[in-house]
N, C-alpha and C positions, 0 to 999 in steps of 0.2 A: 286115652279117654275120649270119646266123640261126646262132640256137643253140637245142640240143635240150633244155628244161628238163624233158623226161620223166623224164629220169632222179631230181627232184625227188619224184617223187609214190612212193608205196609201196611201189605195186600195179606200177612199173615193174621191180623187183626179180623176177630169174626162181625158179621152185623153187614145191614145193609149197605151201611155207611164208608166201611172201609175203600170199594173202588174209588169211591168220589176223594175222600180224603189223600191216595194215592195220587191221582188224578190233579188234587190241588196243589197237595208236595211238588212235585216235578214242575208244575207250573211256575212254584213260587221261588225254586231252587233257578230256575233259567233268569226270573225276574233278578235274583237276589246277586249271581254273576254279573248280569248286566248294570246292575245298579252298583257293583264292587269296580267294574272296570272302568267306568267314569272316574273312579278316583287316581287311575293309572295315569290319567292323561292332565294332569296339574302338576305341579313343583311349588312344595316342595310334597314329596310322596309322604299320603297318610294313612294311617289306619282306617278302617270302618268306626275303631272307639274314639279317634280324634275327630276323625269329622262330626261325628252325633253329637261330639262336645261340641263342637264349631257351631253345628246347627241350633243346638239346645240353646245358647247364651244367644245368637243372632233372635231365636225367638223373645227370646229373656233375656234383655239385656238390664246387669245391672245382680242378675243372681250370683247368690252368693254361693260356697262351696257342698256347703250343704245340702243347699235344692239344687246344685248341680249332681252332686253324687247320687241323689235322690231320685232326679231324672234318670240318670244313667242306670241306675240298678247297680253300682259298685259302691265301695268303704268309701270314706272320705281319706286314706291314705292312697289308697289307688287313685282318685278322682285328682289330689293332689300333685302328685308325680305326673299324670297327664296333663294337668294345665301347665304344670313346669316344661313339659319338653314342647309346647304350643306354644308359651309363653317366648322357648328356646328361638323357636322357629319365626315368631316374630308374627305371630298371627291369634294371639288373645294377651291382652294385659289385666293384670291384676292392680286392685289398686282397695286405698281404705274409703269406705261408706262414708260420705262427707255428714258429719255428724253424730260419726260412731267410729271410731281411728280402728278399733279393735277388730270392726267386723273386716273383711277381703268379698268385694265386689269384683266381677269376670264381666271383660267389656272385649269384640271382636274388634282387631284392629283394620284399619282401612285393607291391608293385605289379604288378612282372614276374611273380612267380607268377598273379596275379590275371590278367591279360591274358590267359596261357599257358592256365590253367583256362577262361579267355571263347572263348574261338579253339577251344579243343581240343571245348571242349564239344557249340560249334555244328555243329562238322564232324562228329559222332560225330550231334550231331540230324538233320541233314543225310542223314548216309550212314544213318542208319537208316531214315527216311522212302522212303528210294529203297528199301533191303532189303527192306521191309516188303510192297510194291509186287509182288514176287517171289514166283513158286510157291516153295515150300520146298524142290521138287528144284533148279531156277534158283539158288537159294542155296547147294544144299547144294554143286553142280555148281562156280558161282563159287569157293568156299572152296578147293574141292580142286586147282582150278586156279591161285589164286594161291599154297597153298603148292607146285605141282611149280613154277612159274615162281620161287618161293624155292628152293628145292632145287636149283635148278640154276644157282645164281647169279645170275640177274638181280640187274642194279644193283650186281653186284662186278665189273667190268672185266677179266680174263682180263689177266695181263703180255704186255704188245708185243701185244695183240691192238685191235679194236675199241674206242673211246672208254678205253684203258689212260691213263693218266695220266705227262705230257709230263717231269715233276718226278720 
């Protein structure tokens, strides 16, 4: 049986919009490496879904499991078993809401901050070495275009539309 896997590649997509959308793929795919290989270079080795948890509670500190799970886009059974093998690793503590024994509050330990600052760092050396690289209009041009592609929701899923969330 042959099957058509064109419809796999980008550029298969009809409309104007497809080269650019191609275009941004490959862009965001080299971004997305380089922002994965940062995490190569600390101990103890993590995930992309441990560190977001790392990042998430450094922003939040003090959330609890549920707007952690909630942040992440995973169950609160998955989000659970993650904070356990972080917790393992000695870089998030769990503990009870002073005033609420019941609830479990996600706090980054001195370690975890440490990790979160080595990671963040790199990627900020990283993506600045590239910036640097860039005419100043190239940059300025860049900026302007990742905030319309903010502005217009990228990476907020649209309800019942496109990659909307199944949950």
């Amino acid at each position: 049986m042959q099957t058509n896997e064109n419809w796999l590649h980008p550029l298969a997509l009809e409309g104007p919009d497809a080269a650019a959308a191609d275009e941004v793929s490959q862009a965001v795919a080299k971004l997305v490496a380089m922002w994965s290989s940062a995490l190569g270079h600390v101990a103890p080795q993590l995930s992309g879904y441990q560190f977001r948890a790392l990042e998430a509670v450094v922003r939040e500190p003090g959330v609890n499991m549920t707007g952690l799970a909630e942040a992440l886009r995973v169950g609160p059974p998955a989000c659970s078993r993650l904070c356990g093998r972080l917790e393992a690793a000695g870089l998030l503590e769990r503990r009870s809401r002073p005033g609420d024994r019941r609830e479990v509050v996600l706090g980054v330990t001195a370690e975890g901050r440490r990790v979160v600052k080595a990671v963040t760092a790199r990627r900020h050396h990283e993506l600045a070495a590239s910036l640097a690289r860039m005419t100043p209009d190239d940059r300025d041009a860049l900026v302007g275009g990742l905030r319309a592609l903010h502005a217009h929701g990228v990476g907020h899923p649209r309800e019942g539309g496109p990659g909307a969330s199944d949950t």
